[in-house]
Structure formats: structure tokens, C-alpha cells
C-alpha positions in Angstrom: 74.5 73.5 122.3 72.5 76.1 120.2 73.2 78.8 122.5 76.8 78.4 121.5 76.6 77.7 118.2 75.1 81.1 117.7 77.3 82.8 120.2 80.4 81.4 118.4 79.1 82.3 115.0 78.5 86.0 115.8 81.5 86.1 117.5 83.4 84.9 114.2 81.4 87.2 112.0 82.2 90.4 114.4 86.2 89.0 114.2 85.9 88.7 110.9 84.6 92.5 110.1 87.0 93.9 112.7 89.8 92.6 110.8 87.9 93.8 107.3 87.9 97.3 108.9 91.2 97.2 110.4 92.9 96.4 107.0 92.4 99.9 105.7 94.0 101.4 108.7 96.9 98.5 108.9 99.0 97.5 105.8 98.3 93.7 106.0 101.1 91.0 107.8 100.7 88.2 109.9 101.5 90.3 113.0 98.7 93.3 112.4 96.6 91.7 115.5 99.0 90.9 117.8 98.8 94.1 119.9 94.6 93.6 120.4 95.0 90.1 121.1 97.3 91.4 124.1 95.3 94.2 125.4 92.3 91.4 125.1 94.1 88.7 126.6 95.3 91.7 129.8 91.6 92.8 130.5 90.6 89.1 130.7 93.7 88.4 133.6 92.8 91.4 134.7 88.7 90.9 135.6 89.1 87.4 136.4 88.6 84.8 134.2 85.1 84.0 133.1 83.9 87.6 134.8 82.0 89.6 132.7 81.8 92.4 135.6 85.3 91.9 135.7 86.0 92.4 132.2 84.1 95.5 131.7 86.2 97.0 134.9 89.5 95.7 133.7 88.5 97.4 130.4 88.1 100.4 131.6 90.8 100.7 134.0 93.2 99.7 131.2 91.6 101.9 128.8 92.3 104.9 131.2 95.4 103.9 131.8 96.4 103.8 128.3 94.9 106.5 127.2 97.4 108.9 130.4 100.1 106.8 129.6 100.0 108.3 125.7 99.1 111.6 127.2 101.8 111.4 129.0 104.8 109.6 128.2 105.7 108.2 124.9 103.0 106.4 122.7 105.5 103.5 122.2 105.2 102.2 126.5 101.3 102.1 126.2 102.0 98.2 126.3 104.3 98.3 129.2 101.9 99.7 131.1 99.8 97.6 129.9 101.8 95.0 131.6 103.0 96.7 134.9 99.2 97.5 135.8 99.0 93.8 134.8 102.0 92.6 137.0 100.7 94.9 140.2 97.0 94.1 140.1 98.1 90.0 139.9 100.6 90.3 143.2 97.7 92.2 145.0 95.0 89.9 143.9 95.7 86.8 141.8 92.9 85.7 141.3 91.9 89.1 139.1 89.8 91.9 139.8 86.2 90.0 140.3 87.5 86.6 140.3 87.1 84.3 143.1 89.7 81.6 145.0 89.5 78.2 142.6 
């Protein structure tokens, strides 16, 4: 119960300074997180859920990917490709990168 106390609180307190930081870069609405709460919520699906291995690899890979894609093609489709490596990697394996059958 400690153990996640703590890890909760620090994981607050980093949320909190990211969104400090980011408000010098952002103007401030109630929207200015949206697009990190998606790429979050993708490299999540995409490691399997509760798989920190998986994480770390689905962050990569979508990192990559992002970073071509605004090489590439416009910077405005980074999040549908976002979503289409999303869509391909859950019809080839549902269950996410690292993730094992429930």
C-alpha cells in the first residue's frame, strides 16, 4: 500500500511539472493534452497492457514511426499513423506486442 502511495505521488508530481513545462510551449485550453494522452494511451495497446517490456518497444516503434512519417509526409497525419500501426499490430496480435492470451 506504501509502495503505491509513493508510486502514485511521484507519478502526480512528474504530471504536474510536465504540464508546468508544456504551458510555455502550448497557449493553455482544456484540449492542450489530448494528443500525449493518445500517443500514451497507443504505446500502452500497443506493448500489452501491464508490459513494461512492451511499453518501452511500442515506444519506440511509434516514436520511429512518427518521427518518418513527419519526415516524410505531412506533419498533420503523425496521428494517423499513429493509429494505422495501431490498427495492423492489433489484427496481427491482439493481445499487443508482449502481452499474453487472458
Amino acid at each position: 500500500s506504501r509502495v503505491q502511495n509513493v508510486c502514485f505521488g511521484v507519478g502526480a508530481a512528474t504530471a504536474a511539472a510536465a504540464g508546468a513545462f508544456l504551458t510555455a510551449l502550448v497557449p493553455i485550453n482544456p484540449y492542450m493534452g489530448h494528443n500525449f494522452t493518445m500517443t500514451a494511451f497507443i504505446i500502452v495497446i500497443l506493448g500489452g497492457m501491464g508490459n513494461m517490456k512492451g511499453a518501452l518497444i511500442g515506444g519506440m516503434i511509434l516514436g520511429v514511426a512518427e518521427a518518418l512519417s513527419t519526415l516524410y509526409l505531412m506533419p498533420s497525419l503523425k496521428q494517423i499513423v499513429s493509429f494505422a500501426i495501431l490498427i495492423v499490430i492489433m489484427l496481427w496480435r491482439p493481445q499487443g506486442l508482449l502481452g499474453e492470451k487472458v
